[in-house]
C-alpha positions as CSV (number, residue, x, y, z in Angstrom):
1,X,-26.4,21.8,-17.5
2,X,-23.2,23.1,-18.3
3,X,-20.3,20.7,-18.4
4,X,-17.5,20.9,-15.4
5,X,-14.4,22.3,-16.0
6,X,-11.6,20.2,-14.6
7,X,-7.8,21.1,-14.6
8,X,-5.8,17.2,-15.1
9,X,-2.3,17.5,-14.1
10,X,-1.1,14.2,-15.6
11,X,2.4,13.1,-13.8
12,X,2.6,9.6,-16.3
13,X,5.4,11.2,-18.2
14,X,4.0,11.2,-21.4
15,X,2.2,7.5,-20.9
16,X,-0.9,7.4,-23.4
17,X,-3.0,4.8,-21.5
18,X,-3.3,7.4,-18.2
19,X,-4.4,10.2,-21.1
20,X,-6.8,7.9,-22.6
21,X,-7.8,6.1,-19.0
22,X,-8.7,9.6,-17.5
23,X,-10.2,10.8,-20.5
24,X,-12.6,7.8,-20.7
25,X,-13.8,8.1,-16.8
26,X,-14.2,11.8,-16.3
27,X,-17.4,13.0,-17.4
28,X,-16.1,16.8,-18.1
29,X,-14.6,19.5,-19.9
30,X,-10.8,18.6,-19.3
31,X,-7.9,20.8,-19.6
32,X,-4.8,18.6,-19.4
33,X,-1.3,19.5,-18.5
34,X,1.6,17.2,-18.6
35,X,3.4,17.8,-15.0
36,X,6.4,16.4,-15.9
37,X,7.1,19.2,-17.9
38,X,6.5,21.6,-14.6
39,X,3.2,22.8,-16.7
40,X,0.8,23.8,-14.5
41,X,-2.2,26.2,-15.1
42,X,-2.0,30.2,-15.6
43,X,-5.2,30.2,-13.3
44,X,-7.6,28.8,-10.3
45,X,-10.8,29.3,-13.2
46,X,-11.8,25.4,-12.8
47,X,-14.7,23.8,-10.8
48,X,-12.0,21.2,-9.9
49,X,-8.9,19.5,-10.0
50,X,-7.3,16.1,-10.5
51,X,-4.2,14.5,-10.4
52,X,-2.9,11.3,-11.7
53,X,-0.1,8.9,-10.7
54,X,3.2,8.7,-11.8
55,X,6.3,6.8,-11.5
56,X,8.1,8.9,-9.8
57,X,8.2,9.5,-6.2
58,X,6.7,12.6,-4.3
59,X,10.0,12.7,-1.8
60,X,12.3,12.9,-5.1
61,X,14.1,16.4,-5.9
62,X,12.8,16.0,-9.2
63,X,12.6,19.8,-10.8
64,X,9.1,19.6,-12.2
65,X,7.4,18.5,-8.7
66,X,8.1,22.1,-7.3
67,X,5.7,24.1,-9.7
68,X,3.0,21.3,-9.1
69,X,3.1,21.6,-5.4
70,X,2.9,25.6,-5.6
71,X,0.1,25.1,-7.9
72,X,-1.4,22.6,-6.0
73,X,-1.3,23.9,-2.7
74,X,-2.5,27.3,-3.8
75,X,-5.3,26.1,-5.5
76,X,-6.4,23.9,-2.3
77,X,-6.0,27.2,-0.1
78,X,-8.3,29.0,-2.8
79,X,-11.3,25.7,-2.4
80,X,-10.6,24.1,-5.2
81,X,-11.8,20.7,-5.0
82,X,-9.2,17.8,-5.9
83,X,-9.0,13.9,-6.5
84,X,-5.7,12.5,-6.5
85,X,-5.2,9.1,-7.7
86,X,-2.0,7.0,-6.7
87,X,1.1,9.2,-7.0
88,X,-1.5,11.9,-6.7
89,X,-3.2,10.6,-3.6
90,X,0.6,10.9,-1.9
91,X,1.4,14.3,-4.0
92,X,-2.1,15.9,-1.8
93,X,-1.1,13.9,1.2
94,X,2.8,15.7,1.0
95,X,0.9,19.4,-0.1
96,X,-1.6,19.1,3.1
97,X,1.8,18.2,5.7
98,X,1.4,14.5,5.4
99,X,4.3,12.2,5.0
100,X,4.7,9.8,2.4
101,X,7.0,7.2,2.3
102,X,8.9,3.7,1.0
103,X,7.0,0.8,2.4
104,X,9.4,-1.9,1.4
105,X,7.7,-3.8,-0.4
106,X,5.5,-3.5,-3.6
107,X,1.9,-4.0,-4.1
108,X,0.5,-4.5,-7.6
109,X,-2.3,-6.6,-8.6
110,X,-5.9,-6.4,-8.2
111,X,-6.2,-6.2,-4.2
112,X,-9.1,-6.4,-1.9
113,X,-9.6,-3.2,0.0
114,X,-11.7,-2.3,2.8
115,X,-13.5,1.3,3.4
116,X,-13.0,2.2,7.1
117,X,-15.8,2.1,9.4
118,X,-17.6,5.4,10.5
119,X,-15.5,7.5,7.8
120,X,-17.5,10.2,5.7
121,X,-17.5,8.1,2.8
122,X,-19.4,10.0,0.1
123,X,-16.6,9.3,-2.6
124,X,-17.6,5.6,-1.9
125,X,-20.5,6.2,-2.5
126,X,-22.3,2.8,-4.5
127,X,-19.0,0.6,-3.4
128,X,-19.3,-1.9,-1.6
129,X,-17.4,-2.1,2.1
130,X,-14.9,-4.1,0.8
131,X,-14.3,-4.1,-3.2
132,X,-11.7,-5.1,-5.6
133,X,-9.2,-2.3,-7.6
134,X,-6.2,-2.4,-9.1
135,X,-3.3,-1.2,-7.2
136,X,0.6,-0.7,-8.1
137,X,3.2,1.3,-5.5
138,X,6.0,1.0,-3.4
139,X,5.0,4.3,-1.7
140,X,2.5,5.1,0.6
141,X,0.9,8.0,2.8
142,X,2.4,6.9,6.1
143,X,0.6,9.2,7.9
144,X,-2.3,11.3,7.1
145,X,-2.4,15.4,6.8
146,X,-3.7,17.0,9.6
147,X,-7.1,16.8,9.8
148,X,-7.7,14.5,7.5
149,X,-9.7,11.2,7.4
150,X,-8.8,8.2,6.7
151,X,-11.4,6.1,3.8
152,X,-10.1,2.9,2.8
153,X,-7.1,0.3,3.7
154,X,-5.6,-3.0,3.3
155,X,-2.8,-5.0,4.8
156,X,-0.5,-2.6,2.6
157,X,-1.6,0.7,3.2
158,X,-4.3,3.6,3.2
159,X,-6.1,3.5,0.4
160,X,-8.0,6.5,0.6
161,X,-8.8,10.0,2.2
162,X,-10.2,13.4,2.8
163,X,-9.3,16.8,4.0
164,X,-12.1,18.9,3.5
165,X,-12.3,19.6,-0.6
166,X,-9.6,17.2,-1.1
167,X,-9.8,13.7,-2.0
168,X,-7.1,10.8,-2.5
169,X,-7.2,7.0,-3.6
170,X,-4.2,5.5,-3.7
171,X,-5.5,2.3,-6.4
172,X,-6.1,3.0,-9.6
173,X,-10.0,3.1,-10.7
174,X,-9.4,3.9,-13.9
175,X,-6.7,0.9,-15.1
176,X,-8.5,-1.0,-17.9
177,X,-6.5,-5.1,-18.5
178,X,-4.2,-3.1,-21.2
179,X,-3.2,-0.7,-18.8
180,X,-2.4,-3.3,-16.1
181,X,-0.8,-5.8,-18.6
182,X,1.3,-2.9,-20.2
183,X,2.3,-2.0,-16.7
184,X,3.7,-5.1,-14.9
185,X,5.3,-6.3,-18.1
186,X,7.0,-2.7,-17.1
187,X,8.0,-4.0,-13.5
188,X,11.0,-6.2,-12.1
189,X,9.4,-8.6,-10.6
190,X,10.1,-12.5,-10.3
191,X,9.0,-15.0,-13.5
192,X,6.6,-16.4,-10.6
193,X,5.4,-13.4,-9.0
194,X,4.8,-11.9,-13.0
195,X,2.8,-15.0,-14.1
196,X,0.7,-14.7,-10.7
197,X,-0.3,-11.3,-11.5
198,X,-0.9,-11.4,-15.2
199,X,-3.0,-14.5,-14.4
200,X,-5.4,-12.1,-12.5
201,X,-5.6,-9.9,-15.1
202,X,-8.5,-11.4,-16.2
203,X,-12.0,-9.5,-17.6
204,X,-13.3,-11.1,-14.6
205,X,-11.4,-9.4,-12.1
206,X,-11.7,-6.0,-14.3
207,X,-15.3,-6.3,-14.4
208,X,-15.3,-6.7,-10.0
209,X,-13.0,-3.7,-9.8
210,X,-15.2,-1.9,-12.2
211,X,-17.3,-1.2,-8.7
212,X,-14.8,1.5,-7.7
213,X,-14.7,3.6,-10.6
214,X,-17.9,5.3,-9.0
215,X,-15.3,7.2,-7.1
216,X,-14.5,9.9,-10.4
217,X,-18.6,9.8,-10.6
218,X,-18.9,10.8,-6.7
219,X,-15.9,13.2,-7.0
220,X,-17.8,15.0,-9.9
221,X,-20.9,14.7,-8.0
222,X,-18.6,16.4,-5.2
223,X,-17.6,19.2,-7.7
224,X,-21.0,20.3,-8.6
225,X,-22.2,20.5,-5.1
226,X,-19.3,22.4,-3.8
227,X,-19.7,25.0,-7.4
228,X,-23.8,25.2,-6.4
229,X,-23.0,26.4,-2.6
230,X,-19.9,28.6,-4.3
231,X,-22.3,30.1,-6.6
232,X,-25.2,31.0,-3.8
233,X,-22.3,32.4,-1.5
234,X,-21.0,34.6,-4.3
235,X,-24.7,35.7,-5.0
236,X,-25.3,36.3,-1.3
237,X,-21.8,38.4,-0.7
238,X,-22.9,40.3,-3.6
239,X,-26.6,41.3,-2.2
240,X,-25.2,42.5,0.9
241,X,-22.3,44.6,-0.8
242,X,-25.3,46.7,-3.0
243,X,-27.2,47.0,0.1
């Protein structure tokens, strides 16, 4: 079987744990742009789409958001699937008509999160109802895009959604202990609050939150599914044009 082809708009300004992080989890042929230089594909030709976090936020005039959206939303008109991890859960939720905004405070850590009951839950597919990732934002999709489903919360926020072919998680699945310790070192946070959190970061607590990083698995599981029924459809259209 031929390997996916999957366009990876990275937003992390140049950071090389997200490269590595994302290159590590996704089991696919990856073209990778770096957002933050407004570099965005010359084409749709990919099975599907993902896009990382950032530290920026989606609501910011920032000049290089403006080709990513046009990108993004084109390529989600054109049923390109998509998987949008922190920043990139809110980036989808902002493309689709959602709003995303400050919550006031910030949530970083590993946190417990719960998958909503009832939801079409196939990117949680092998997690537990409630399961342990690591999270970091002072953002947030306030409230959904039309349509769209809510997946997974905690006390903070929504965690997770889905509109149709598009997919957003707003923890990170794909943090590794460097990642995390690199990051909060990063953050201004209180000498108490930093000790608490680097105290978590333990291989303990990595190897719990390990559980969700099933969801760039189910996502690619997702992609080839959605190619398959593309493929047939095109097949199909093309029998009834020769007749």
């Amino acid at each position: 079987m031929s390997q996916l082809r999957i366009a990876v708009l990275n937003a992390a300004h140049r950071d090389e744990n997200t490269t590595r992080n994302f290159r590590r989890e996704l089991d696919a042929s990856l073209a990778e742009f770096d957002a933050t230089d407004g570099a965005v594909p010359d084409d749709f030709d990919y099975d599907g789409a993902v896009v990382t976090g950032s530290r920026a936020s989606v609501y910011w005039d920032d000049e290089w958001m403006q080709p990513v959206k046009e990108w993004v939303g084109e390529a989600i008109d054109r049923g390109l699937p998509f998987l949008g991890v922190c920043w990139g859960h809110q980036l989808l939720a902002d493309v689709l008509g959602g709003t995303v905004a400050d919550m006031g405070v910030y949530e970083v850590g590993y946190s417990e999160i719960e998958q909503v009951a009832d939801a079409e839950s196939r990117l949680f597919d092998g997690i537990g109802e409630t399961f342990t990732a690591f999270t970091s934002h002072s953002d947030e999709v306030a409230e959904l895009p039309p349509g769209a489903a809510p997946l997974a919360e905690n006390d903070y926020s929504n965690h997770g959604f889905r509109a149709d072919r598009v997919f957003g998680v707003q923890f990170h699945p794909e943090y590794d202990t460097k990642t995390a310790r690199e990051l909060v070192h990063r953050k201004e946070l209180s000498d108490e609050r930093l000790e608490s959190i680097l105290g978590e970061i333990t291989d303990e607590n990595y190897q719990r939150a390990c559980e969700a990083k099933l969801v760039f698995d189910n996502f690619l599981e997702f992609v080839r599914e959605v190619k398959r029924i593309d493929t047939t459809a095109d097949a199909s259209a093309s029998v009834s044009r020769s007749d």
